[in-house]
N, CA, C and O atoms as a GROMACS GRO file, in nm:
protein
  248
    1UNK      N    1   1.526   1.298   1.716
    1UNK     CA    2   1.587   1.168   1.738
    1UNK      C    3   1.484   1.057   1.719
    1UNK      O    4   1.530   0.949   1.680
    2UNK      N    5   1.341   1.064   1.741
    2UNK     CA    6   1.248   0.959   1.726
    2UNK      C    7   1.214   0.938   1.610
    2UNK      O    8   1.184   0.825   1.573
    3UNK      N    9   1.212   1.054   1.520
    3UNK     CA   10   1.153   1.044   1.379
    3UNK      C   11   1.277   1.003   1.279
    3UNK      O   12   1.251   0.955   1.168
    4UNK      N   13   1.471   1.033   1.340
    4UNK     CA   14   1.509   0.895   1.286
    4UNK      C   15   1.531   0.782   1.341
    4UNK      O   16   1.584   0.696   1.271
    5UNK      N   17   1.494   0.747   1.489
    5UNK     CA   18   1.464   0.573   1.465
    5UNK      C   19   1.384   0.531   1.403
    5UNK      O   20   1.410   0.421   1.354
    6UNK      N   21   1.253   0.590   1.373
    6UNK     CA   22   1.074   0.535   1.303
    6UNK      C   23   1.175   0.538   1.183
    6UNK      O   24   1.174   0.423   1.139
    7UNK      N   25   1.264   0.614   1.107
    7UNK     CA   26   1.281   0.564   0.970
    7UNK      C   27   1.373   0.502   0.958
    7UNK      O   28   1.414   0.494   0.842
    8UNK      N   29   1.461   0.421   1.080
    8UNK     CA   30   1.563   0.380   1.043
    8UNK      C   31   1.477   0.186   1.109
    8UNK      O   32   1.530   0.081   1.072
    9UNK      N   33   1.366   0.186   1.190
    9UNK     CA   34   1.271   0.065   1.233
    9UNK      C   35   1.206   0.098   1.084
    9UNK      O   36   1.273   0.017   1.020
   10UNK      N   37   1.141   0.148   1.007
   10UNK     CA   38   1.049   0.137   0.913
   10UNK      C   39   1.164   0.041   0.768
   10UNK      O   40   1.156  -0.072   0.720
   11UNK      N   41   1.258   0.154   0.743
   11UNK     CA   42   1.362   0.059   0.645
   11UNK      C   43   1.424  -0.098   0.681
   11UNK      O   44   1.470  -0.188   0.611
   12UNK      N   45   1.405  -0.087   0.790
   12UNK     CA   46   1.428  -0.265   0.818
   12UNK      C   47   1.372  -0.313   0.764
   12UNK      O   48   1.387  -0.396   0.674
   13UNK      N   49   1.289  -0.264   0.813
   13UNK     CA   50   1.151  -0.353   0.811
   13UNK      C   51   1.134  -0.353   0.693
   13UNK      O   52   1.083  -0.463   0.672
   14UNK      N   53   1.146  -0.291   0.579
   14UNK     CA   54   1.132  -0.299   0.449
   14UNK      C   55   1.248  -0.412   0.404
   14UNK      O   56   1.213  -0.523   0.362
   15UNK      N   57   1.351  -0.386   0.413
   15UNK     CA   58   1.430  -0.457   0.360
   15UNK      C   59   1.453  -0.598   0.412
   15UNK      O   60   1.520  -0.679   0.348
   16UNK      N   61   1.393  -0.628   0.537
   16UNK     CA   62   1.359  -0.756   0.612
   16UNK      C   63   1.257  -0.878   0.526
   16UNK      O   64   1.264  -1.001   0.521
   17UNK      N   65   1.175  -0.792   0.475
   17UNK     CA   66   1.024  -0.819   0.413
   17UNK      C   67   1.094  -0.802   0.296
   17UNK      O   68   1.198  -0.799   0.362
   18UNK      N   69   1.133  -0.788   0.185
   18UNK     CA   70   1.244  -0.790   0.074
   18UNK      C   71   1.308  -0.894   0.104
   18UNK      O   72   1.218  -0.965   0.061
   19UNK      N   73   1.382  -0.966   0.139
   19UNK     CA   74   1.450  -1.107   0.127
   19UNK      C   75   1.335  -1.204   0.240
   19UNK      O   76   1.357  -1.325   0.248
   20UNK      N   77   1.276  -1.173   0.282
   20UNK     CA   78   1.160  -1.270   0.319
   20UNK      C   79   1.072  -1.332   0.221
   20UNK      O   80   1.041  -1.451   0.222
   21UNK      N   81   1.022  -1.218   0.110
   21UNK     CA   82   0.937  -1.276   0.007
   21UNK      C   83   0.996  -1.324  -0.114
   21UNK      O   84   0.923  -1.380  -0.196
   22UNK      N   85   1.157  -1.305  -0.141
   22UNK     CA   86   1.214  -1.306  -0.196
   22UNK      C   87   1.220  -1.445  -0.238
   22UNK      O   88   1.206  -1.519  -0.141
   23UNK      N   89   1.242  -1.528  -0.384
   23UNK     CA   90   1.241  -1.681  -0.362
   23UNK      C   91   1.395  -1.708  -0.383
   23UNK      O   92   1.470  -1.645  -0.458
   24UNK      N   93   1.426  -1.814  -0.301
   24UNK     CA   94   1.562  -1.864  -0.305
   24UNK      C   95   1.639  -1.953  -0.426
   24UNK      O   96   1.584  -2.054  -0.468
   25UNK      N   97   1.723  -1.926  -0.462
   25UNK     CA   98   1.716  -2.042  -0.542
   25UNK      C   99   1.814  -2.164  -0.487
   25UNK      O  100   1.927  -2.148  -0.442
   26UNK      N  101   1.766  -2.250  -0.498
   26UNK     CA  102   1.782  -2.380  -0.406
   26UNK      C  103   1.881  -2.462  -0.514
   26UNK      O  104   1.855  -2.470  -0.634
   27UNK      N  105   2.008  -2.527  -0.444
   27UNK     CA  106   2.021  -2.659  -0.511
   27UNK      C  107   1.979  -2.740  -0.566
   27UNK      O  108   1.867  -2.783  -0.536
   28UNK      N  109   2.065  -2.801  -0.682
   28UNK     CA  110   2.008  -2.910  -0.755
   28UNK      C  111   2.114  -2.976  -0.776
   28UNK      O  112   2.226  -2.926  -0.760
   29UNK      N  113   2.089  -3.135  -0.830
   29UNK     CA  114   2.164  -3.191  -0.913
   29UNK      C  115   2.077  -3.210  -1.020
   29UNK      O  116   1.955  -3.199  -1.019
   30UNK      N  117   2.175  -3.247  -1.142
   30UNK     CA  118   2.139  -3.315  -1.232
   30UNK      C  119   2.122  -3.423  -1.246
   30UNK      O  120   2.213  -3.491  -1.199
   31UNK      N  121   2.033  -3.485  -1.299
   31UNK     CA  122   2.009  -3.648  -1.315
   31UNK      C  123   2.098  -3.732  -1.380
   31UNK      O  124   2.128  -3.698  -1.494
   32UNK      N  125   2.141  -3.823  -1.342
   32UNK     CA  126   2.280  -3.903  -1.439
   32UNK      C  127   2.157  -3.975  -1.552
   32UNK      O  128   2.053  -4.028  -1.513
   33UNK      N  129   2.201  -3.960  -1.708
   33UNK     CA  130   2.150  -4.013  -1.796
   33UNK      C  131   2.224  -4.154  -1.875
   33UNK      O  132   2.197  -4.213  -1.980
   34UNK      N  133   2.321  -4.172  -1.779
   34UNK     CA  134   2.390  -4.320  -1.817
   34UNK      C  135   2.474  -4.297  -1.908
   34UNK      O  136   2.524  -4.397  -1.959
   35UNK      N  137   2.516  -4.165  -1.958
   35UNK     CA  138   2.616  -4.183  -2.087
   35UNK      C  139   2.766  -4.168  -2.014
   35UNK      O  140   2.791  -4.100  -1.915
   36UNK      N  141   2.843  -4.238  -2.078
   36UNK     CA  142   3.014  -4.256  -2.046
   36UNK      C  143   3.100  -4.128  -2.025
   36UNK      O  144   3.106  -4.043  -2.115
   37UNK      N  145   3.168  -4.113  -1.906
   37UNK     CA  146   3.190  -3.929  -1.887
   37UNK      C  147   3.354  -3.957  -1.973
   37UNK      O  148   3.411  -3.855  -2.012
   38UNK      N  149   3.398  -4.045  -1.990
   38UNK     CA  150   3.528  -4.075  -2.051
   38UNK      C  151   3.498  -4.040  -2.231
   38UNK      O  152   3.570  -3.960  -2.289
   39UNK      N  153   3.390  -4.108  -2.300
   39UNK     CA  154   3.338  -4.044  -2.443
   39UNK      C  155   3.281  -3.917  -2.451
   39UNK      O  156   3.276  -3.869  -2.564
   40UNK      N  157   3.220  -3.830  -2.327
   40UNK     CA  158   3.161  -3.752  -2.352
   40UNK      C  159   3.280  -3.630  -2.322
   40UNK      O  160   3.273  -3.513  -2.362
   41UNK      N  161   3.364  -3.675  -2.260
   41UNK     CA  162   3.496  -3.569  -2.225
   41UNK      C  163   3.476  -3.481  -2.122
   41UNK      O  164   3.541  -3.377  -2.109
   42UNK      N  165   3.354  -3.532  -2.018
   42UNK     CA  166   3.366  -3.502  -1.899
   42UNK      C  167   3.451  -3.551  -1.789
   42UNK      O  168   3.451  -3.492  -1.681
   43UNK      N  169   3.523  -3.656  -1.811
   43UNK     CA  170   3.638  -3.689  -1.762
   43UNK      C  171   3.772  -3.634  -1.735
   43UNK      O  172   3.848  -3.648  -1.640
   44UNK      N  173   3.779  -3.562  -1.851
   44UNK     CA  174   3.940  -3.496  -1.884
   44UNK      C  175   3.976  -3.421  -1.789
   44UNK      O  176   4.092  -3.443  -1.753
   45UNK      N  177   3.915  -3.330  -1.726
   45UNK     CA  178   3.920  -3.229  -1.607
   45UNK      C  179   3.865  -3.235  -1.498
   45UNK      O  180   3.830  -3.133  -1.440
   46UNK      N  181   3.841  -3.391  -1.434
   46UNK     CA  182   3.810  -3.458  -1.297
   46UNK      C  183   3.932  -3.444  -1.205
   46UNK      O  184   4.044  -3.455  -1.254
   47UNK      N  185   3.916  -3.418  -1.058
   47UNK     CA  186   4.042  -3.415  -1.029
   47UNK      C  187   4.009  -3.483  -0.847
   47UNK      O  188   3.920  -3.454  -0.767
   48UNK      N  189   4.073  -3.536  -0.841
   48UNK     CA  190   4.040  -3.609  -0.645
   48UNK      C  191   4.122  -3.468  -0.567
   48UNK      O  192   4.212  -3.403  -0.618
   49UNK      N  193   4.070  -3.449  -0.448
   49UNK     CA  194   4.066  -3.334  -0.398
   49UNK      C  195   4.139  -3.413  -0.254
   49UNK      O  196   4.244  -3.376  -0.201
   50UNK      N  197   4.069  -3.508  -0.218
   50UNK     CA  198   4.138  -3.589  -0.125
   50UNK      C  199   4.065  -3.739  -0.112
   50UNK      O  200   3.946  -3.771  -0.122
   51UNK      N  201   4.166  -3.806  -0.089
   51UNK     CA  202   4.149  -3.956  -0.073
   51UNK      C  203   4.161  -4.031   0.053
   51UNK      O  204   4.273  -4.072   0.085
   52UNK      N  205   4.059  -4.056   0.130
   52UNK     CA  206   4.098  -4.160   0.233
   52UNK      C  207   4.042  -4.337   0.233
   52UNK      O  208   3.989  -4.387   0.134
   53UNK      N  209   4.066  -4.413   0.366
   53UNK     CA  210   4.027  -4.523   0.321
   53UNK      C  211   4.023  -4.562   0.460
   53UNK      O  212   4.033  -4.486   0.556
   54UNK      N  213   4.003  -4.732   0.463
   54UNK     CA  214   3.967  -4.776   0.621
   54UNK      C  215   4.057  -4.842   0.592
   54UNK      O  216   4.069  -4.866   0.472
   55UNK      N  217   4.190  -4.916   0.720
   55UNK     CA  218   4.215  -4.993   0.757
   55UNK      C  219   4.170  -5.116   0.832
   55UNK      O  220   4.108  -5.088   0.935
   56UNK      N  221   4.187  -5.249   0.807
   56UNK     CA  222   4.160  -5.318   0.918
   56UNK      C  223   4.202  -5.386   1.013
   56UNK      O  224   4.297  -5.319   1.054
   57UNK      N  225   4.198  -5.446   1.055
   57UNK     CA  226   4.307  -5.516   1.203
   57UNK      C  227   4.388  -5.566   1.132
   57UNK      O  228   4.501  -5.540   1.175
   58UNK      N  229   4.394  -5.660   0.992
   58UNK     CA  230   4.492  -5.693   0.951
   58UNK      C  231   4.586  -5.633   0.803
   58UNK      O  232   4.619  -5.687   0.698
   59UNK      N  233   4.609  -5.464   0.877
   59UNK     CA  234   4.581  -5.393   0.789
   59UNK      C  235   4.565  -5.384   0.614
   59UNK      O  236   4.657  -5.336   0.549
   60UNK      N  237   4.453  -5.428   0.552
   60UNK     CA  238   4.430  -5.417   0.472
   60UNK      C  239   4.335  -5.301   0.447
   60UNK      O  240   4.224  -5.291   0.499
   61UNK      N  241   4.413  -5.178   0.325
   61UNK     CA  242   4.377  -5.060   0.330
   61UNK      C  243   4.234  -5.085   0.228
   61UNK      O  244   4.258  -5.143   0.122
   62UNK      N  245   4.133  -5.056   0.246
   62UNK     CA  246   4.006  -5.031   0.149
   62UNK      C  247   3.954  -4.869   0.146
   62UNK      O  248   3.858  -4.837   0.076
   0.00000   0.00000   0.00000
């Protein structure tokens, strides 16, 4: 029974140390280069997912 916990503490430990040294790959954006997403036809398949806005006391919705 001890010699399989030591290999079942030793494989942790391996595989612990395996996504520890491991490098992540991290988010990014891309940099906006100023060109028009309407000419470039990145537009065509934009879609609003949801829309809200503020009211104000005299309700005018913004």
């Amino acid at each position: 029974m001890n010699k399989l916990l030591n290999i079942v503490m030793i494989a942790t430990l391996v595989v612990g140390l395996f996504f520890a040294i491991t490098p992540i790959n991290k988010a990014f954006a891309l940099s906006y280069d100023g060109s028009d997403p309407v000419s470039t036809g990145c537009a065509k398949d934009a879609v609003t997912k949801s829309y809200s806005g503020i009211v104000d006391r005299y309700d005018n919705f913004y």
